[in-house]
C-alpha positions in Angstrom: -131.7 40.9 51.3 -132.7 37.4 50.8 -132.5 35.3 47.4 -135.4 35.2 45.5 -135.9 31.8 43.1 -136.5 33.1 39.6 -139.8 30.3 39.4 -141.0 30.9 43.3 -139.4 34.2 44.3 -138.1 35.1 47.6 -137.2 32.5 49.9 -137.7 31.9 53.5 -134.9 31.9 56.0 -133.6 28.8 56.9 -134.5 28.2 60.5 -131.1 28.1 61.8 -130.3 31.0 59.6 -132.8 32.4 61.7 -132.0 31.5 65.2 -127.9 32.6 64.1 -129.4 36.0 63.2 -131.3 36.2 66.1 -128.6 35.3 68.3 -126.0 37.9 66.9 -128.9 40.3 67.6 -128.6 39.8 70.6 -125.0 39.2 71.7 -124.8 43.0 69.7 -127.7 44.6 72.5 -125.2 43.2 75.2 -127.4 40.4 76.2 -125.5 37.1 77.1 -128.0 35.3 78.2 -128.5 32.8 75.0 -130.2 30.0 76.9 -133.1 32.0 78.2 -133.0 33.5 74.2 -133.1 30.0 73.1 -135.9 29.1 75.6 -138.4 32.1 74.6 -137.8 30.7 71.4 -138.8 27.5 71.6 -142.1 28.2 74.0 -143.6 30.5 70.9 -142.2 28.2 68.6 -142.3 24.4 69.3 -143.5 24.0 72.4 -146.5 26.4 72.0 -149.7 25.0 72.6 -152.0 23.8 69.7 -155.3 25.7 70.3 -158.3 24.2 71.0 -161.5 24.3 69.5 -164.8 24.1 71.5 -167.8 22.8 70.0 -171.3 23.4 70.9 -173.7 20.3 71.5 -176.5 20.6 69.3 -179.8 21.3 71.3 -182.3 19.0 70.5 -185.4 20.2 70.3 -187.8 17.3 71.9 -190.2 15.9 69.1 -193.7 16.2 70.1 -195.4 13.1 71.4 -198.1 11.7 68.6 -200.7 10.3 68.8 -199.7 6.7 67.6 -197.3 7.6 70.2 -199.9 8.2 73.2 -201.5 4.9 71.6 -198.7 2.7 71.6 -198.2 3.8 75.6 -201.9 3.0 76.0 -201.0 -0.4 74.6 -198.1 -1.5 76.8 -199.9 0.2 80.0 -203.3 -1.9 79.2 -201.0 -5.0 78.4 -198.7 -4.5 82.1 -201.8 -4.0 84.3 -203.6 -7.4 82.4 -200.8 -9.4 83.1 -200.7 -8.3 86.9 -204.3 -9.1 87.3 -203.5 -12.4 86.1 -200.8 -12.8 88.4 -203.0 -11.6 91.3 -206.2 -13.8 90.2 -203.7 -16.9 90.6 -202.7 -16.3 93.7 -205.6 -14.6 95.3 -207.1 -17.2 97.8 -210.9 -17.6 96.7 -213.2 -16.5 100.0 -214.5 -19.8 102.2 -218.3 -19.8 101.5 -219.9 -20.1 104.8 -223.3 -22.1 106.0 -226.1 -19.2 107.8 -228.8 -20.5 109.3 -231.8 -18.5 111.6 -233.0 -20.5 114.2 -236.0 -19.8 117.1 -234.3 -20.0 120.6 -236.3 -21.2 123.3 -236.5 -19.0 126.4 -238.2 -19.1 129.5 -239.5 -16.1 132.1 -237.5 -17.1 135.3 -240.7 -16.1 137.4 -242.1 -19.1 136.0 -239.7 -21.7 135.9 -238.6 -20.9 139.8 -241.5 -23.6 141.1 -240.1 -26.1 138.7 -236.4 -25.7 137.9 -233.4 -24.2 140.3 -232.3 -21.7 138.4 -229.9 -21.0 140.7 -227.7 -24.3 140.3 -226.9 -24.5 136.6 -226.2 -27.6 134.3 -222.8 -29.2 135.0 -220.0 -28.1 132.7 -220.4 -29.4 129.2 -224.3 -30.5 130.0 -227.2 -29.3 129.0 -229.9 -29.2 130.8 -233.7 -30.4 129.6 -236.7 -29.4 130.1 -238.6 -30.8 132.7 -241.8 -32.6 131.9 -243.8 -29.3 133.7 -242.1 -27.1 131.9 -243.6 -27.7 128.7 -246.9 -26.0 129.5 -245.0 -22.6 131.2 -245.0 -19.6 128.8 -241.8 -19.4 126.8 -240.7 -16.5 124.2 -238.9 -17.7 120.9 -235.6 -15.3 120.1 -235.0 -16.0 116.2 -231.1 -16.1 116.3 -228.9 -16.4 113.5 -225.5 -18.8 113.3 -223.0 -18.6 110.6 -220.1 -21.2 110.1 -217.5 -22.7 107.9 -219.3 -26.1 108.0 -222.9 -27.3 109.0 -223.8 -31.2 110.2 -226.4 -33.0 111.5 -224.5 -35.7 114.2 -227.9 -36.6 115.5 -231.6 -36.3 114.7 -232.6 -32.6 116.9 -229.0 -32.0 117.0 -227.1 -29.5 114.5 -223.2 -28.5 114.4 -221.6 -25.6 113.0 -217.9 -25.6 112.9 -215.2 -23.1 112.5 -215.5 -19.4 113.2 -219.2 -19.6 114.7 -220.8 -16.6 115.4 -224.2 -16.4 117.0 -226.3 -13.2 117.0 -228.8 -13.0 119.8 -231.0 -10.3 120.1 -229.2 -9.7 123.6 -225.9 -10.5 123.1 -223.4 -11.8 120.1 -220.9 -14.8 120.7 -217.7 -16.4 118.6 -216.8 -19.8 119.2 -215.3 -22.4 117.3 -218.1 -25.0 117.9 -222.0 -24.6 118.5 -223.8 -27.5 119.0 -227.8 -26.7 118.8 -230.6 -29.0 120.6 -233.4 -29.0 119.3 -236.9 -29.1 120.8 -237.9 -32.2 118.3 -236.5 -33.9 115.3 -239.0 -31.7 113.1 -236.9 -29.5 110.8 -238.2 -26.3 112.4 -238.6 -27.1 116.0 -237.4 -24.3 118.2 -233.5 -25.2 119.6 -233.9 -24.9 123.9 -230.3 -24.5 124.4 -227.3 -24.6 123.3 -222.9 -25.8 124.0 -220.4 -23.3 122.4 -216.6 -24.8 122.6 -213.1 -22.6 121.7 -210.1 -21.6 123.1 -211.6 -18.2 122.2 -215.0 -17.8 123.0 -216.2 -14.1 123.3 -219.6 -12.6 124.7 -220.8 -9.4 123.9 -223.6 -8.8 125.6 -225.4 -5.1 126.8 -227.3 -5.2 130.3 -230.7 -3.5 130.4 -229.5 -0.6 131.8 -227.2 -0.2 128.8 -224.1 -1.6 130.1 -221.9 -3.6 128.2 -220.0 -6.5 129.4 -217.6 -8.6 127.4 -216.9 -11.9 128.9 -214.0 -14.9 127.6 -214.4 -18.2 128.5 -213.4 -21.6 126.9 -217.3 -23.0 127.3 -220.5 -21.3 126.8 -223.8 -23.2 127.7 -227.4 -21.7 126.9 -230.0 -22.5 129.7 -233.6 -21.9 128.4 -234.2 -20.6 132.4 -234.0 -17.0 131.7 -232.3 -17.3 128.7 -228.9 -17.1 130.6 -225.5 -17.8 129.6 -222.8 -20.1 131.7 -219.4 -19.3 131.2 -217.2 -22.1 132.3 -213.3 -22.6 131.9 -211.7 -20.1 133.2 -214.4 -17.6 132.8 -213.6 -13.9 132.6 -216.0 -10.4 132.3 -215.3 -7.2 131.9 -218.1 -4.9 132.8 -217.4 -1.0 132.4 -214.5 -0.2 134.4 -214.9 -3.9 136.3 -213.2 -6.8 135.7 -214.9 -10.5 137.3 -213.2 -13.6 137.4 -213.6 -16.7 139.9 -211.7 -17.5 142.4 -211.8 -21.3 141.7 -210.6 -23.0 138.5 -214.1 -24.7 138.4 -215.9 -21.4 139.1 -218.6 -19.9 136.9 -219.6 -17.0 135.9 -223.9 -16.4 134.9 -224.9 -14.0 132.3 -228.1 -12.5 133.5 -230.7 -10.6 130.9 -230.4 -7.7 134.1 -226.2 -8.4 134.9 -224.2 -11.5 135.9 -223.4 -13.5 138.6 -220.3 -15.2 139.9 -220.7 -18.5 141.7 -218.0 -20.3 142.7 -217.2 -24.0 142.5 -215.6 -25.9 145.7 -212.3 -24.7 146.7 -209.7 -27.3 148.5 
């Protein structure tokens, strides 16, 4: 039996009271192995794991989106897409305004300028070529053309400039350049232009035959002879026509741009 306390009552084995006890236990069952006794002992005793506890998270329920809420996102959205306007506005280049003018082109039926003018033996490069004195009375058709530019200028009385991305619309034909200089018939302001000197590293032709075949031509110099209303190509002239391709044999060689097709003529070779 164990003492009891008056005050407390019964009181607990000491714990090597205990383990004694526990080892005469078993040294009476015949078992001599104390340290693995020992060791049993002390993995349910001290060394026994503490157990853990595992907690739950919390789910959170998600709070429902208000309408200050939806107001305050309209806010900050309205603000972010202001602010990138402004950013783009400043460096947004502003669009080059650009000088048009319409213009009557002078052009004459080659059936009646052959007595008076050899079509066939165009200006000289970079010439062009007036009107003779009988010419004036021959019947001549006026093609109102439009030009647009970057810039406009008068460098002479009956002569106007445009500069910088030129493009010319013909009723027959369409042409980019870099520089157009018009000649005018007279210094009046609407006097019909009789021909015309397109400069550029990039000069293109479109132009589309009467038979409906197109023909896009290159050339560094484009020169508008009243005769016909034809177009010489000079500097290094090329056309492509379909599933041809034209080019001169000579550097100085030309190429003719016909209302009915084209012509190659070429200059003298060494």
């Amino acid at each position: 039996m164990t003492p009891s306390d008056p005050d407390t009552g019964p009181k607990s084995p000491a714990p090597d009271d205990l383990v004694d006890a526990l080892l005469r236990e078993h040294a009476r069952l015949g078992n001599l192995d104390d340290e693995g006794l020992l060791a049993s002992i002390r993995a349910r005793t001290v060394a026994r794991p503490l157990a853990t506890v595992e907690f739950a998270a919390p789910r959170l329920r998600p709070r429902a989106t208000s309408r200050r809420d939806w107001l305050q996102i309209a806010a900050i959205v309205a603000l972010s897409l202001t602010v990138l306007g402004l950013f783009l506005s400043q460096r947004a280049v502003a669009p080059q305004s650009r000088a048009s003018q319409t213009h009557r082109l002078v052009s004459l039926a080659p059936e009646t300028v052959t007595a008076t003018v050899q079509t066939d033996l165009p200006a000289p490069a970079g010439q062009i070529a007036p009107l003779p004195a009988s010419a004036t009375d021959l019947p001549l058709s006026l093609a109102v053309v439009s030009v647009s530019a970057q810039s406009q200028s008068h460098p002479a009385p009956g002569r106007l400039l445009y500069e910088g991305d030129v493009v010319l619309h013909h009723p027959d034909f369409i042409l980019t350049a870099d520089r157009i200089e018009l000649t005018a018939a007279g210094d009046e302001a609407d006097a019909p232009v009789n021909a015309f000197v397109a400069h550029g590293e990039g000069i293109r032709v479109e132009k589309r035959t009467t038979a409906g075949l197109l023909e896009v031509a290159h050339a560094t110099q484009a020169t508008y002879d009243p005769a016909g209303g034809r177009l010489i190509l000079a500097g290094g002239p090329t056309l492509t026509a379909g599933n041809s391709f034209v080019q001169p044999r000579s550097a100085d060689g030309i190429i003719v741009l016909r209302a009915n097709g084209f012509e190659v003529i070429e200059g003298q070779i060494p």
